[in-house]
N, C-alpha and C positions, 0 to 999 in steps of 0.2 A: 504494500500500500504506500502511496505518495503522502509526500507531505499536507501537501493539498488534499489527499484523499481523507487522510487521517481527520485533518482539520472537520473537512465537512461533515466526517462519522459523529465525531463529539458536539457538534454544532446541532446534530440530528438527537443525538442524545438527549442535550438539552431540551430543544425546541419538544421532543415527544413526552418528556417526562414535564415539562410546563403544563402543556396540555393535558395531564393526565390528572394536575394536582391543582391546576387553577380553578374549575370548578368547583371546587371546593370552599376557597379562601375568600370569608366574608360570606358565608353562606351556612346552612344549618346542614351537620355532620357527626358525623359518629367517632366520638372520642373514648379512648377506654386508658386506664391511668393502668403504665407496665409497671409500675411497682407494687402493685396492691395492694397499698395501703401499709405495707413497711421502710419504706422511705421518703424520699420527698419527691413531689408529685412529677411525673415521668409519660407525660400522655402518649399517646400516637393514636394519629390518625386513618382514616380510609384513604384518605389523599397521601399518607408518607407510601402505603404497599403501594398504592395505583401507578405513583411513581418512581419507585424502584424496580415493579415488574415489568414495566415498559422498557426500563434501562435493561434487565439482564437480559430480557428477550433478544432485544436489537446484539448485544454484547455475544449472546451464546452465536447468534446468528451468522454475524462475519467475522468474529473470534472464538471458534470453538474453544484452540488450545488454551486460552487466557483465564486465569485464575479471576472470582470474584469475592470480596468480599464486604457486604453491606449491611446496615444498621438493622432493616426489618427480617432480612431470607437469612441473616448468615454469610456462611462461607465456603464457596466451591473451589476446590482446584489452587491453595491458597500456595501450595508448592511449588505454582507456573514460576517461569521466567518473567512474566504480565501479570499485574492483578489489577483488579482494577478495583477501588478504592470508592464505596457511594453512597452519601448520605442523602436522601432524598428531600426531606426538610430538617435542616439546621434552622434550629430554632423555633420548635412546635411552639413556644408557647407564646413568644408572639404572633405567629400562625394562627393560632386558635383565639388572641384576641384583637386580630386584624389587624395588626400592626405591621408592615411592610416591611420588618427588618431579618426577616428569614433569605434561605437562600439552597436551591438544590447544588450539592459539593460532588464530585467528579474529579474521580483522582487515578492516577494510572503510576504504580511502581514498576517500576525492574530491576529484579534480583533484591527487592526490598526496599529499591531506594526509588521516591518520590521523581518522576521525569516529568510530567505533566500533569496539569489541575487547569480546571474553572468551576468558577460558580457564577449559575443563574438563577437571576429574579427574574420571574417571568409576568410578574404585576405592573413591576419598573419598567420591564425592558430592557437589565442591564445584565452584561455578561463581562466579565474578569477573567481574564487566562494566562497563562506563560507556562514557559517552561524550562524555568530556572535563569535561564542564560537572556530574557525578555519575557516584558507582560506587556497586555494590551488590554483595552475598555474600550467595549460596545456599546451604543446604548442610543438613544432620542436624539442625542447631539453629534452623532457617528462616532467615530474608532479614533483614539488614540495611543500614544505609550502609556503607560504606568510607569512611575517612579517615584520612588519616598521621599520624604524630605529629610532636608540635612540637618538635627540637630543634637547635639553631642549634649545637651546640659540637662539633668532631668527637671531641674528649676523651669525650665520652657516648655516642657514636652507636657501633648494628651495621651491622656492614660487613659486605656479602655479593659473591664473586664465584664462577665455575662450580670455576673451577680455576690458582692463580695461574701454572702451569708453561703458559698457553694465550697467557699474554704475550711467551714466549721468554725463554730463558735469557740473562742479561745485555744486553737489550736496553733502551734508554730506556725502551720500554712499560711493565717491566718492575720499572724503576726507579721512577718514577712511579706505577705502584700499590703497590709497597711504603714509596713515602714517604706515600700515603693511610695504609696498612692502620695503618706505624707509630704513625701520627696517633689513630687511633679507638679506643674502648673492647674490642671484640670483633671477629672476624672469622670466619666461615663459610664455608666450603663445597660446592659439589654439588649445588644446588638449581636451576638455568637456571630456568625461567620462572616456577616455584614461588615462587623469592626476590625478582620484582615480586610473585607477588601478593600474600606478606607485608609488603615496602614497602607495598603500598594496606593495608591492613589496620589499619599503625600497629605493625609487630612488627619489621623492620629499619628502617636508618633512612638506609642507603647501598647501593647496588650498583653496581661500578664492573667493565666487562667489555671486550673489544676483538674484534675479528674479525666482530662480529657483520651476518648476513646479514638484509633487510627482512624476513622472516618469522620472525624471530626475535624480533621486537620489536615489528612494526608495533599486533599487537593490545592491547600493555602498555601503550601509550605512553596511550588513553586513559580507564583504570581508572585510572591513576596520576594523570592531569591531575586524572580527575573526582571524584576523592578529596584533592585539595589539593596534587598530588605536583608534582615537574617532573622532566624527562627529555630531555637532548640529546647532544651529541658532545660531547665531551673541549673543541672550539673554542666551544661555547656554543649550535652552528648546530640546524638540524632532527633527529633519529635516524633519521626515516619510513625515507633508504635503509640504515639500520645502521651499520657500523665502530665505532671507541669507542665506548663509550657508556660516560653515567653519572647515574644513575638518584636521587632524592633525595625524602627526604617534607617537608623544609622546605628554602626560598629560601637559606636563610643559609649552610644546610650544602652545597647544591650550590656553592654559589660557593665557600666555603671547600676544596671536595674539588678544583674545575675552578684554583683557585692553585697547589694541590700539584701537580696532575697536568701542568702546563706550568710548574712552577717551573724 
């Protein structure tokens, strides 16, 4: 497959799994909480399967060999050379209170390691992609690069996380992101996958998160690279499997946030 082929495979990706899940959003649906009531509240929807099935269908269709593994089906073929990497709504729960700050995440490793990602909003219109080495944004206003902005001081920098009560109440974690949050200019919000792709963008300027599952991330990691970003665990290490993470559009400020957070 060409480059260009590729491209327009994952553009079809999107575009079927939009269509699969838009109907849904802003509209009355069937929500069931996967925790069941022994943790904290964990919905999914009829809209996250409709758009994940769309995804592996197309996926098994002109990638038998390639490994999938996603948030609702699981994990097929997780052994492959290819996996492909798909959360279908990041960020149910603004999802389910109509708040436009979700996003379907599409992520492709080889040999483990993250090659390509996007995420689309299929409400917006906007699509985020790279792949590592460059990112680009789709959208109302057409196509651009993506690139971060440059700022080394955490006195300057937006700080963005989902929700800081997801670090546990009085836990190191906990501590630890509030000696960041103290640190930086601003802090936001509510936004999960939405707030990488303002880091690519050049509009936050930190995202510091924990708990986080590989399809939570895998497909940020290279819109972020390929926009000048970096992104690893709390230790420095890879994100590909998730946990900490902390997400940054300049070198200086990640290291700076990765002091605090093991101070």
């Amino acid at each position: 497959m060409s480059v260009v082929d590729f491209a327009r495979f994952v553009d079809e990706l999107a575009t079927q799994s939009g269509q699969a899940i838009l109907p849904f959003f802003r509209a009355a649906f069937a929500t069931e909480d996967k925790a069941k009531g022994h943790a904290a509240f964990d919905p999914v929807t009829e809209a996250d399967r409709a758009g994940e099935a769309v995804m592996r269908q197309l996926i098994k269709r002109s990638f038998p060999d390639h490994g999938i593994l996603g948030e609702e089906f699981g994990s097929e073929h997780e052994d492959a050379e290819y996996v492909w990497v798909l959360d279908p709504i990041d960020g149910t729960r603004g999802f389910i209170a109509g708040l436009p700050i979700w996003g379907t995440l599409i992520g492709l490793t080889r040999g483990g390691v993250p090659c390509y990602g996007l995420m689309n909003q299929p409400f917006t219109g906007e699509r985020f992609f790279g792949d590592g080495e460059a990112a680009h944004y789709q959208g109302p206003h057409g196509q651009r690069r993506l690139r971060t902005r440059r700022k080394g001081d955490l006195s300057e920098a937006i700080l963005h996380t989902t929700d800081p009560r997801l670090f546990g109440e009085g836990t190191s974690d906990r501590q630890a992101y509030e000696r960041v949050e103290k640190a930086t200019r601003l802090a936001r919000y509510g936004a999960d996958c939405y707030a990488y792709a303002m880091l690519a963008a050049g509009h936050i300027d930190l995202v510091v998160e924990a708990s986080l599952k590989p399809y939570d991330i895998v497909a940020m990691i290279p819109v972020i690279e390929g926009a000048g970003g970096i992104v690893t665990t709390w230790e420095g290490t890879s994100a590909a499997k998730g946990g900490r993470i902390v997400a940054a559009g300049d070198k200086r400020l990640h290291e700076a946030a990765l002091a605090l957070l093991n101070g």
